[in-house]
mmCIF file of the protein (N, C-alpha, C, O) and its ligand, coordinates in Angstrom:
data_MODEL
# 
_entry.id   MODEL 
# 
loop_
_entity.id 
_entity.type 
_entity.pdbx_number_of_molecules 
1 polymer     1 
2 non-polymer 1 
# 
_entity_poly.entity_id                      1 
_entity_poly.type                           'polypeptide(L)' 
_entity_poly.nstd_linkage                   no 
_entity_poly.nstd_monomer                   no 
_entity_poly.pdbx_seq_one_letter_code       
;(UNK)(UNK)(UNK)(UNK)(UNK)(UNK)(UNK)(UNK)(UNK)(UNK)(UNK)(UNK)(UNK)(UNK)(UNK)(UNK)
(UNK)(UNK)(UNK)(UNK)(UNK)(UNK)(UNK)(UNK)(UNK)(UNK)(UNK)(UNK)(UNK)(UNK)(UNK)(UNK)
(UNK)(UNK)(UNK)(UNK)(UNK)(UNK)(UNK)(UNK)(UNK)(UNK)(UNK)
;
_entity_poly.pdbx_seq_one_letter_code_can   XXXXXXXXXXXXXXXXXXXXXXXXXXXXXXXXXXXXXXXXXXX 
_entity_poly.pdbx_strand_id                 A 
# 
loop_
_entity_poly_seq.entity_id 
_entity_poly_seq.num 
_entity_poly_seq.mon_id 
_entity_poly_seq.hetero 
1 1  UNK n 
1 2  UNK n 
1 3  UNK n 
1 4  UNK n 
1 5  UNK n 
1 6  UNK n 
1 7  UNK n 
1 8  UNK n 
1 9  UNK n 
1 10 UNK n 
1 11 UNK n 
1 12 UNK n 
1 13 UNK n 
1 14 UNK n 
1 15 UNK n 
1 16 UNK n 
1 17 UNK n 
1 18 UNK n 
1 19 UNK n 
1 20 UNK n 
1 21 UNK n 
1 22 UNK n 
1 23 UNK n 
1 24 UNK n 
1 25 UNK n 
1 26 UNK n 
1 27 UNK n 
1 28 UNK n 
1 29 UNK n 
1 30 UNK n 
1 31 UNK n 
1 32 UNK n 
1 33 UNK n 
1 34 UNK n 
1 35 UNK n 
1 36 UNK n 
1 37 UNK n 
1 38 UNK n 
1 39 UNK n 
1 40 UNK n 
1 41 UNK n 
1 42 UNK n 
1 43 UNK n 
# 
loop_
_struct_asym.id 
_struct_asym.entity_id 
A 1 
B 2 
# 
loop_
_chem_comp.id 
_chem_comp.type 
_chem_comp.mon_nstd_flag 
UNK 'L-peptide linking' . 
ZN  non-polymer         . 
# 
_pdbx_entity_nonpoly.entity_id   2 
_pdbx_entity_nonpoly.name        ? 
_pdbx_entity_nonpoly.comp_id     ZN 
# 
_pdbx_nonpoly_scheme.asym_id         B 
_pdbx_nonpoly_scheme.entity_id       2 
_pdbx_nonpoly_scheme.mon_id          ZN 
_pdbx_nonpoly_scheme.ndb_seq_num     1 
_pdbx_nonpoly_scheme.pdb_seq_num     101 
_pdbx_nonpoly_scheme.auth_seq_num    101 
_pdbx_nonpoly_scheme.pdb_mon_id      ZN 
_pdbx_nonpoly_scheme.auth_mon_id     ZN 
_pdbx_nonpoly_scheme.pdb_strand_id   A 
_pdbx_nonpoly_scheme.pdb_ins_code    . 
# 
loop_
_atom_site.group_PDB 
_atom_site.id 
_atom_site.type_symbol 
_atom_site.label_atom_id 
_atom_site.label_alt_id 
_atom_site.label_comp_id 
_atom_site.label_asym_id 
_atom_site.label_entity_id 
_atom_site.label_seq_id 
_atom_site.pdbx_PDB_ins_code 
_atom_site.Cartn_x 
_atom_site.Cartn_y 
_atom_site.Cartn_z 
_atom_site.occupancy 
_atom_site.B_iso_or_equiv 
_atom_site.pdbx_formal_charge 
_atom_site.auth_seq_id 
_atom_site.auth_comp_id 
_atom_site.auth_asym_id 
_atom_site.auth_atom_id 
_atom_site.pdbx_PDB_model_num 
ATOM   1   N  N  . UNK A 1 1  ? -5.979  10.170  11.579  1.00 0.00 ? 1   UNK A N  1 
ATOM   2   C  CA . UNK A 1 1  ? -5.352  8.985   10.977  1.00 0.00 ? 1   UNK A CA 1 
ATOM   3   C  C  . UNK A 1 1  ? -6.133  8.564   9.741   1.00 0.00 ? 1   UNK A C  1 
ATOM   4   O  O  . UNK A 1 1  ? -7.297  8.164   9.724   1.00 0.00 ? 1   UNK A O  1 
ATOM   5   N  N  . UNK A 1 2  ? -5.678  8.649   9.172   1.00 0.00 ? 2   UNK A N  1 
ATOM   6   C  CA . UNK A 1 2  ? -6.071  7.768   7.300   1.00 0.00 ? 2   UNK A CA 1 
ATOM   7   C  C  . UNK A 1 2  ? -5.987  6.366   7.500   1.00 0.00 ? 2   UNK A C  1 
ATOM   8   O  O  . UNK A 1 2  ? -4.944  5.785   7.801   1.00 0.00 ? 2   UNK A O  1 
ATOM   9   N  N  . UNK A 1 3  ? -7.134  5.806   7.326   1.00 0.00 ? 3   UNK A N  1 
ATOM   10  C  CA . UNK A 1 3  ? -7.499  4.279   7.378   1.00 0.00 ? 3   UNK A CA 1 
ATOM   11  C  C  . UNK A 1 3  ? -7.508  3.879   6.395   1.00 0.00 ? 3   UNK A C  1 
ATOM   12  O  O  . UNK A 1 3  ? -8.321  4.442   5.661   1.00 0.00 ? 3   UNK A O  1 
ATOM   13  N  N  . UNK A 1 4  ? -6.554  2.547   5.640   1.00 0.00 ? 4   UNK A N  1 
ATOM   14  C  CA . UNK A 1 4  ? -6.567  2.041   4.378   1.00 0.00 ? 4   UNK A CA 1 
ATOM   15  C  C  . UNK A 1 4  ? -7.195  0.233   4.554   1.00 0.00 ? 4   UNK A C  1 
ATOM   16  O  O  . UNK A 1 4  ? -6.363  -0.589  4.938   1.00 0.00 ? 4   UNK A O  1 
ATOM   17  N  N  . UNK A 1 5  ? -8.475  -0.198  4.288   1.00 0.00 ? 5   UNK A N  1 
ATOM   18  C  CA . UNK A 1 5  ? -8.172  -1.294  4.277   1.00 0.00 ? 5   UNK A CA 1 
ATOM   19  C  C  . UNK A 1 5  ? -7.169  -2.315  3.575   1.00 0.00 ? 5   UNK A C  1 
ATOM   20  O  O  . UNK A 1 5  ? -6.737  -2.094  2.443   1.00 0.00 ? 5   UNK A O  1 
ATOM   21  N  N  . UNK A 1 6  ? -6.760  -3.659  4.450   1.00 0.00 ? 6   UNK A N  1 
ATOM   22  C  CA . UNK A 1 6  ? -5.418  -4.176  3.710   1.00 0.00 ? 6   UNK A CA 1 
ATOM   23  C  C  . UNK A 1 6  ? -6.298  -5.319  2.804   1.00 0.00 ? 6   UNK A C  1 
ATOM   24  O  O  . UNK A 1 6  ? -7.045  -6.248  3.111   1.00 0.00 ? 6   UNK A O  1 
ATOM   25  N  N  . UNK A 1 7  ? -5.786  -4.724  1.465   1.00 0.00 ? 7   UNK A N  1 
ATOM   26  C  CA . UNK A 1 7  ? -6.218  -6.018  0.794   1.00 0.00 ? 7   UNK A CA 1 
ATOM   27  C  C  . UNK A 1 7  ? -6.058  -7.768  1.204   1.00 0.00 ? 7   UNK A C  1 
ATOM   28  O  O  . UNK A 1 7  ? -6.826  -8.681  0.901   1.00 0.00 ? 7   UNK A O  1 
ATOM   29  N  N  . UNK A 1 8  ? -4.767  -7.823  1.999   1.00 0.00 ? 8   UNK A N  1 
ATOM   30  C  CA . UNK A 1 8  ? -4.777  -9.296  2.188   1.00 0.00 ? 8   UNK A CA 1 
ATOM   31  C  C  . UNK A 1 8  ? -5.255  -9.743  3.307   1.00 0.00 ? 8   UNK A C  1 
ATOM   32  O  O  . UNK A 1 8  ? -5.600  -10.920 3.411   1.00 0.00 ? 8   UNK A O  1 
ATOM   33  N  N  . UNK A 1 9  ? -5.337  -8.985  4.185   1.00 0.00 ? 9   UNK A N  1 
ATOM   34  C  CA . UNK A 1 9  ? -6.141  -9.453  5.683   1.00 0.00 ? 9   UNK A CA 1 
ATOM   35  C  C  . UNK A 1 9  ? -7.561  -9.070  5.838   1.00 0.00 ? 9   UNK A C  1 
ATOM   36  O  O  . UNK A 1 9  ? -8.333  -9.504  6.693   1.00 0.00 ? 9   UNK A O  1 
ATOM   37  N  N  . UNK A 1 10 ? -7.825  -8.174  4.878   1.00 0.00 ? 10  UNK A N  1 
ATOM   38  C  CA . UNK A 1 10 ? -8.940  -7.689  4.964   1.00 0.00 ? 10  UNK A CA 1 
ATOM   39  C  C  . UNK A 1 10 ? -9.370  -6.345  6.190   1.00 0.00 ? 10  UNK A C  1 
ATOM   40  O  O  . UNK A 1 10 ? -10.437 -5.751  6.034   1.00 0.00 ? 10  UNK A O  1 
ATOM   41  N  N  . UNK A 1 11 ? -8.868  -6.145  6.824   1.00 0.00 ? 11  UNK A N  1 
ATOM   42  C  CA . UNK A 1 11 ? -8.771  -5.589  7.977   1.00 0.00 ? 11  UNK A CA 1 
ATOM   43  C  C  . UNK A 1 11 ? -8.542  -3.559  8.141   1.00 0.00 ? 11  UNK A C  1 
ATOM   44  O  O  . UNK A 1 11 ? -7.838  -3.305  7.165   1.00 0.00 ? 11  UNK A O  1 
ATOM   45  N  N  . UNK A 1 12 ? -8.713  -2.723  8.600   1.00 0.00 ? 12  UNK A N  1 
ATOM   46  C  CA . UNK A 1 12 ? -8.626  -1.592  8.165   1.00 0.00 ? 12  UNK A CA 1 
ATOM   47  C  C  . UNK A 1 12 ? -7.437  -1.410  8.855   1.00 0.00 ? 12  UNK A C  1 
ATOM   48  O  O  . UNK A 1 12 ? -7.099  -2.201  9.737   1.00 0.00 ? 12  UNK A O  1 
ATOM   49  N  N  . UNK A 1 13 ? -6.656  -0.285  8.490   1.00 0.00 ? 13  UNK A N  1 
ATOM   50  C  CA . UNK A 1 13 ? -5.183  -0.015  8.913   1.00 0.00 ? 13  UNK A CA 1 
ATOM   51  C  C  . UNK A 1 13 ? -4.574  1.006   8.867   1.00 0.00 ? 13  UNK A C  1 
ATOM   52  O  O  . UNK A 1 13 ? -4.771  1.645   7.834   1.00 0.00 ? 13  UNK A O  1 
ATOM   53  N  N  . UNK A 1 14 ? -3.698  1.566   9.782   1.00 0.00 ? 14  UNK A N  1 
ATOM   54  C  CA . UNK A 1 14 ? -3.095  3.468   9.273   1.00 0.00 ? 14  UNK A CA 1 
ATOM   55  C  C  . UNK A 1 14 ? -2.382  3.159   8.122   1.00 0.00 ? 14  UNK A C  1 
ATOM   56  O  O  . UNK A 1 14 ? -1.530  2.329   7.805   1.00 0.00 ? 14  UNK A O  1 
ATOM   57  N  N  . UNK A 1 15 ? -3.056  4.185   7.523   1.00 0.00 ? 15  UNK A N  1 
ATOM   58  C  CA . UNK A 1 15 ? -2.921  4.376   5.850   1.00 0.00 ? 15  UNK A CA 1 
ATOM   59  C  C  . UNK A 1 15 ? -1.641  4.881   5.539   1.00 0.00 ? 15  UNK A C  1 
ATOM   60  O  O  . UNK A 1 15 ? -1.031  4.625   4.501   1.00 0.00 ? 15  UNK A O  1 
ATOM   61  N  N  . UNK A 1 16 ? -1.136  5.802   6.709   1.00 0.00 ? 16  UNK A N  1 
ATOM   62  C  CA . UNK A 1 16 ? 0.165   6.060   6.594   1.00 0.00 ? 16  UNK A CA 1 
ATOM   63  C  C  . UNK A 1 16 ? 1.451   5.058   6.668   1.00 0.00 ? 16  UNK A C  1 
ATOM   64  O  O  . UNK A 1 16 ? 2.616   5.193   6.293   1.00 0.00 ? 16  UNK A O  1 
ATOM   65  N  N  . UNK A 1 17 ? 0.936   4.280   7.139   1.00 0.00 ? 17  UNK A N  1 
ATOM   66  C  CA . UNK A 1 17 ? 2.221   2.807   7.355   1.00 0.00 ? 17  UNK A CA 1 
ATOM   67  C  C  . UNK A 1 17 ? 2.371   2.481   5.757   1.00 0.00 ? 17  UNK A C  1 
ATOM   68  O  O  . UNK A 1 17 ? 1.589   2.883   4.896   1.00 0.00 ? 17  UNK A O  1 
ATOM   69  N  N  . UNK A 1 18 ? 3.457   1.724   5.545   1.00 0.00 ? 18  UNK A N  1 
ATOM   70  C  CA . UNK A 1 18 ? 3.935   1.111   4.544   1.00 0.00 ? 18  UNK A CA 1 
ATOM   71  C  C  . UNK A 1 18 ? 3.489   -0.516  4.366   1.00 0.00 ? 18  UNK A C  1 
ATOM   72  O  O  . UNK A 1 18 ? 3.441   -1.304  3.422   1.00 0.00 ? 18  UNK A O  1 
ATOM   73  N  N  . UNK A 1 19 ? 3.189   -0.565  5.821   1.00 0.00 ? 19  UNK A N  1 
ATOM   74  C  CA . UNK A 1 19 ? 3.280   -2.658  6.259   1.00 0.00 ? 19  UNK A CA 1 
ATOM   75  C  C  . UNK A 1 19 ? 1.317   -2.327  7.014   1.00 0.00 ? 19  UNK A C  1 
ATOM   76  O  O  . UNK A 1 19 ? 0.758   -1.445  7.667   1.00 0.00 ? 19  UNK A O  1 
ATOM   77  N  N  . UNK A 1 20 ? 1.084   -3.143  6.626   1.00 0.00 ? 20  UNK A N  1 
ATOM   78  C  CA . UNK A 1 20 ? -0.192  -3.438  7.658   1.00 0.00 ? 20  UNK A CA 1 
ATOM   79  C  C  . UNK A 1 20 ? 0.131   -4.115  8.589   1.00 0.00 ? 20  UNK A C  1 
ATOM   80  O  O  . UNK A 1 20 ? 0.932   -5.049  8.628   1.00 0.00 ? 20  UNK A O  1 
ATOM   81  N  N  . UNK A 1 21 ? -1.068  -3.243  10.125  1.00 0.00 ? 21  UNK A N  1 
ATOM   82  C  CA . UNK A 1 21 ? -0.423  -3.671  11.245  1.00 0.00 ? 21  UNK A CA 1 
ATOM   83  C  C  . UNK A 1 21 ? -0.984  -5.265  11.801  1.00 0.00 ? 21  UNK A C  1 
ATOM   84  O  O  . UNK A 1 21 ? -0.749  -5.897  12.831  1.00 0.00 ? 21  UNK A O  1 
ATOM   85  N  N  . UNK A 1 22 ? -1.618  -5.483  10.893  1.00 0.00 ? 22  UNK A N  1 
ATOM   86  C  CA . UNK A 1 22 ? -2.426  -7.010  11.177  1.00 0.00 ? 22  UNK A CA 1 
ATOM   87  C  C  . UNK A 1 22 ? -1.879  -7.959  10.605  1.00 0.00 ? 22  UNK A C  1 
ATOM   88  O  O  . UNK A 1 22 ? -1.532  -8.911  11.303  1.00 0.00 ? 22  UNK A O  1 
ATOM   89  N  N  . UNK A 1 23 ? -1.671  -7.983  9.374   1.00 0.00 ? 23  UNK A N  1 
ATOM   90  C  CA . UNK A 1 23 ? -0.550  -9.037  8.815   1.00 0.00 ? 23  UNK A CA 1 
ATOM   91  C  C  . UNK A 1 23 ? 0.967   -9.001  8.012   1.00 0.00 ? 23  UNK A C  1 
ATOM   92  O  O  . UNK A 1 23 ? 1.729   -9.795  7.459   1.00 0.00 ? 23  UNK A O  1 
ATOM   93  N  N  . UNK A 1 24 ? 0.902   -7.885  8.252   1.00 0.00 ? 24  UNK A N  1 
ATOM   94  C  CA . UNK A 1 24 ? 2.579   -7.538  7.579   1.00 0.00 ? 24  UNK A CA 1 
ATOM   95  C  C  . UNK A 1 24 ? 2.493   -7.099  6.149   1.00 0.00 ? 24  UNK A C  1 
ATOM   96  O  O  . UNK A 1 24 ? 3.334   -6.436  5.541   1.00 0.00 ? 24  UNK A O  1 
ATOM   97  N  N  . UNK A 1 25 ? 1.576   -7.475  5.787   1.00 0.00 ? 25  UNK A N  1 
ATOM   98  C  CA . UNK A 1 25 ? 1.657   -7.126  4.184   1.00 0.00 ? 25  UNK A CA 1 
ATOM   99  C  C  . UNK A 1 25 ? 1.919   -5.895  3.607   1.00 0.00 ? 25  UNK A C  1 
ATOM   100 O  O  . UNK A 1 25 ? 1.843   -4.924  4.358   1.00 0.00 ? 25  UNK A O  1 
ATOM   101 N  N  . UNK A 1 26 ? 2.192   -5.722  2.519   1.00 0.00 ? 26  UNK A N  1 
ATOM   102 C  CA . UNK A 1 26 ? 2.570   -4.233  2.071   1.00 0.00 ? 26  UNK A CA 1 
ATOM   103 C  C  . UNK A 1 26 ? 1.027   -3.828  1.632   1.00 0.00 ? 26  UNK A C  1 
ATOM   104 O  O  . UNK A 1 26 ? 0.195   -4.439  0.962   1.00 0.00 ? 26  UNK A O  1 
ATOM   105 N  N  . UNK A 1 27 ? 0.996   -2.569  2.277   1.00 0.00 ? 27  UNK A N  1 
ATOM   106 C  CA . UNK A 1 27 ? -0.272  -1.876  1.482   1.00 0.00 ? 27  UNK A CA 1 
ATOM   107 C  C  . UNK A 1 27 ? -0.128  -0.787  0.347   1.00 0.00 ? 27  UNK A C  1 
ATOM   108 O  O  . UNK A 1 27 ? 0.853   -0.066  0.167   1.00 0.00 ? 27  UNK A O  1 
ATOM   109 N  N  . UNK A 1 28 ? -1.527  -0.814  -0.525  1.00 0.00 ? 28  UNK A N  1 
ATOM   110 C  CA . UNK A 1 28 ? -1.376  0.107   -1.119  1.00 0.00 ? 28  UNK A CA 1 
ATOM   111 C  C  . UNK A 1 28 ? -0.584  -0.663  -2.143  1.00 0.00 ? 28  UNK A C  1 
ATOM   112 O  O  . UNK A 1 28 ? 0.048   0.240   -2.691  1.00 0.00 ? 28  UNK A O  1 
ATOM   113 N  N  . UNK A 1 29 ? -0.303  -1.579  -2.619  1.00 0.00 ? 29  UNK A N  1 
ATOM   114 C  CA . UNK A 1 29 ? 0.822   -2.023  -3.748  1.00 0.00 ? 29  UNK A CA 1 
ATOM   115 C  C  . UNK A 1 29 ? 0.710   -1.963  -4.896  1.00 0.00 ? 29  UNK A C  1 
ATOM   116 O  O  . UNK A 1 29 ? 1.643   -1.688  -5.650  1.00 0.00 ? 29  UNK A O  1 
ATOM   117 N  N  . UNK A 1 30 ? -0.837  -2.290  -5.372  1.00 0.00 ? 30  UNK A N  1 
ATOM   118 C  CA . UNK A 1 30 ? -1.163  -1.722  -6.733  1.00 0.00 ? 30  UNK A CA 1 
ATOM   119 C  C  . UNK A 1 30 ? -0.957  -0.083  -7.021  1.00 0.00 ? 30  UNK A C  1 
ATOM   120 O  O  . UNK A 1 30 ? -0.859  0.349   -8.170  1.00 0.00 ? 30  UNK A O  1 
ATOM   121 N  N  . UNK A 1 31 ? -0.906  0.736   -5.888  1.00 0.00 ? 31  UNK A N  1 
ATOM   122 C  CA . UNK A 1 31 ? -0.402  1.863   -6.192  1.00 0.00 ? 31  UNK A CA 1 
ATOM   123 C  C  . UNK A 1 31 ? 0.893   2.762   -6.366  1.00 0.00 ? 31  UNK A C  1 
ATOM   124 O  O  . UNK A 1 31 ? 1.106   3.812   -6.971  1.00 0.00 ? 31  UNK A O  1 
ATOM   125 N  N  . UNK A 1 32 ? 1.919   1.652   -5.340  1.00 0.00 ? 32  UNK A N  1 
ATOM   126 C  CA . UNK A 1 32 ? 3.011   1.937   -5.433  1.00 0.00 ? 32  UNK A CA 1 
ATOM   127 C  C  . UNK A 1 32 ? 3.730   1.405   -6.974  1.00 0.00 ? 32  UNK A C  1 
ATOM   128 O  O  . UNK A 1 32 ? 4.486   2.108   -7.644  1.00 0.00 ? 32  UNK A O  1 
ATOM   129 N  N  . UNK A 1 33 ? 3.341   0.162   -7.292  1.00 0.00 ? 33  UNK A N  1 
ATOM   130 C  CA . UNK A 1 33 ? 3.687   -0.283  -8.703  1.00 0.00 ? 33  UNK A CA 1 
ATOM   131 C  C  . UNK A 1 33 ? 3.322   0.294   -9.844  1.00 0.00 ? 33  UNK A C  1 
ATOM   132 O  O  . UNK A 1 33 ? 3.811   0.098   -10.957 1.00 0.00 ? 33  UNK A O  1 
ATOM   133 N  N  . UNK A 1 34 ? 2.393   1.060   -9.530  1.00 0.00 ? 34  UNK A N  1 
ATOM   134 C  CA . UNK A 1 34 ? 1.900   1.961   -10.875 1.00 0.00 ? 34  UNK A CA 1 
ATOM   135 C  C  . UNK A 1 34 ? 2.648   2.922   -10.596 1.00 0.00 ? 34  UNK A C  1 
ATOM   136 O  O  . UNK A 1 34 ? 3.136   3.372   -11.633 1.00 0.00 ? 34  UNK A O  1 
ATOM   137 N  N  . UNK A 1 35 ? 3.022   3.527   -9.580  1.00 0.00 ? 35  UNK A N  1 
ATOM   138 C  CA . UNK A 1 35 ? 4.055   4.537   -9.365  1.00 0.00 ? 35  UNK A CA 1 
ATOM   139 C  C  . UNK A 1 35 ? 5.753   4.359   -9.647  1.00 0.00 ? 35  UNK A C  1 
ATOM   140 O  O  . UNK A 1 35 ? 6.587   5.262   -9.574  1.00 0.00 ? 35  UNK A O  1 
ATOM   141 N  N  . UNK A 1 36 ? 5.943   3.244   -9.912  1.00 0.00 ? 36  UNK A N  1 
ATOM   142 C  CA . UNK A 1 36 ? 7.430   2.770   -10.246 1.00 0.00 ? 36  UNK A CA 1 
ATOM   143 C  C  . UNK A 1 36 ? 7.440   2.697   -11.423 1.00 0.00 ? 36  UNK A C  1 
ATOM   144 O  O  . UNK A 1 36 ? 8.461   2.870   -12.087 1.00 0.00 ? 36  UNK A O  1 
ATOM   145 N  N  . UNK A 1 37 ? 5.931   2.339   -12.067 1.00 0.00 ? 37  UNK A N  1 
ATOM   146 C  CA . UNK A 1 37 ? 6.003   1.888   -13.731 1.00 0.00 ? 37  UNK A CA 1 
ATOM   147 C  C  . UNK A 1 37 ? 5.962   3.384   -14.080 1.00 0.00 ? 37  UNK A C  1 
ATOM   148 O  O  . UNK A 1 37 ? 6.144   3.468   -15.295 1.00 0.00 ? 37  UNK A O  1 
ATOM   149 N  N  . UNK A 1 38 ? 5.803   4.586   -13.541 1.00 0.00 ? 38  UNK A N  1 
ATOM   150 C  CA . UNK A 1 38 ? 5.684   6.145   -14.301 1.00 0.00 ? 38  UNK A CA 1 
ATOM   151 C  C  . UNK A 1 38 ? 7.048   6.696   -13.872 1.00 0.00 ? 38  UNK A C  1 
ATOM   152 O  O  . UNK A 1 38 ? 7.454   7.642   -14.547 1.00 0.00 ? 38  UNK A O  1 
ATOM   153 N  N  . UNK A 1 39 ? 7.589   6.401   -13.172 1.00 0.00 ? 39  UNK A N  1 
ATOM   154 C  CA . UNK A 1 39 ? 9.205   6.384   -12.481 1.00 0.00 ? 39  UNK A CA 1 
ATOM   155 C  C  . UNK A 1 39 ? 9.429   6.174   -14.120 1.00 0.00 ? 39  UNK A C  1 
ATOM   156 O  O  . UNK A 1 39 ? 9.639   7.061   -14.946 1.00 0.00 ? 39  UNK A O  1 
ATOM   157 N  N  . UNK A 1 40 ? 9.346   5.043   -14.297 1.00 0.00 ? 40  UNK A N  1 
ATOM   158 C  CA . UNK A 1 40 ? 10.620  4.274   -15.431 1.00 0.00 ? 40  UNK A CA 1 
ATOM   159 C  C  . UNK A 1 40 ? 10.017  4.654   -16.917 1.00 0.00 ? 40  UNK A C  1 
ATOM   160 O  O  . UNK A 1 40 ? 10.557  4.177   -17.915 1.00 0.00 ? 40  UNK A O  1 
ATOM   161 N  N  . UNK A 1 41 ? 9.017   5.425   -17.015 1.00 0.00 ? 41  UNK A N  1 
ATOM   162 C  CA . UNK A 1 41 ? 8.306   5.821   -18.171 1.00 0.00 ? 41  UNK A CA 1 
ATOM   163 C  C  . UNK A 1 41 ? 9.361   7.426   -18.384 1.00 0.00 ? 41  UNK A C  1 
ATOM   164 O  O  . UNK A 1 41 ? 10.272  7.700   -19.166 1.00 0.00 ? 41  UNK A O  1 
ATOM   165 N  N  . UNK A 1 42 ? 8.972   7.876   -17.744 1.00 0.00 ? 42  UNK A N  1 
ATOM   166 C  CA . UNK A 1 42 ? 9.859   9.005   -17.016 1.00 0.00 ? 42  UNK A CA 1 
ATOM   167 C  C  . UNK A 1 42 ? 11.251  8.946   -17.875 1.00 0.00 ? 42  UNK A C  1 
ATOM   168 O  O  . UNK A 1 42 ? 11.376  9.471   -18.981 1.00 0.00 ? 42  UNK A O  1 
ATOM   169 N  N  . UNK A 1 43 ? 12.250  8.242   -17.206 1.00 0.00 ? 43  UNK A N  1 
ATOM   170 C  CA . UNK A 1 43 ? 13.566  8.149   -17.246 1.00 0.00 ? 43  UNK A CA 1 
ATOM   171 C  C  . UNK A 1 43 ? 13.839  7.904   -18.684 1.00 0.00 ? 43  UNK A C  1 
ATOM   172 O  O  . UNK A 1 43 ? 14.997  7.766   -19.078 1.00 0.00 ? 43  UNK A O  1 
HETATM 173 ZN ZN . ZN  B 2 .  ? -3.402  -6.986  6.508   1.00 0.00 2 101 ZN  A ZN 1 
# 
């Protein structure tokens, strides 16, 4: 399992989830948004 800590709970979490399992939050978001902004660079 890949452990990502969640930026907003602070807390470590499977890295593979989309949601952290401690507070719901989306993880990883600064990375997914840089990934939408090269999406639309792209197109
Ligand atoms: Zn969290």
């Amino acid at each position: 399992m890949r452990e990502t800590k969640c930026e907003h709970s602070g807390f470590c979490t499977n890295g593979e989830l989309e949601k952290c399992n401690y507070c719901g939050n989306t993880l990883n978001q600064a990375f997914l948004e840089e990934r939408e902004s090269l999406k639309n660079i792209r197109v």
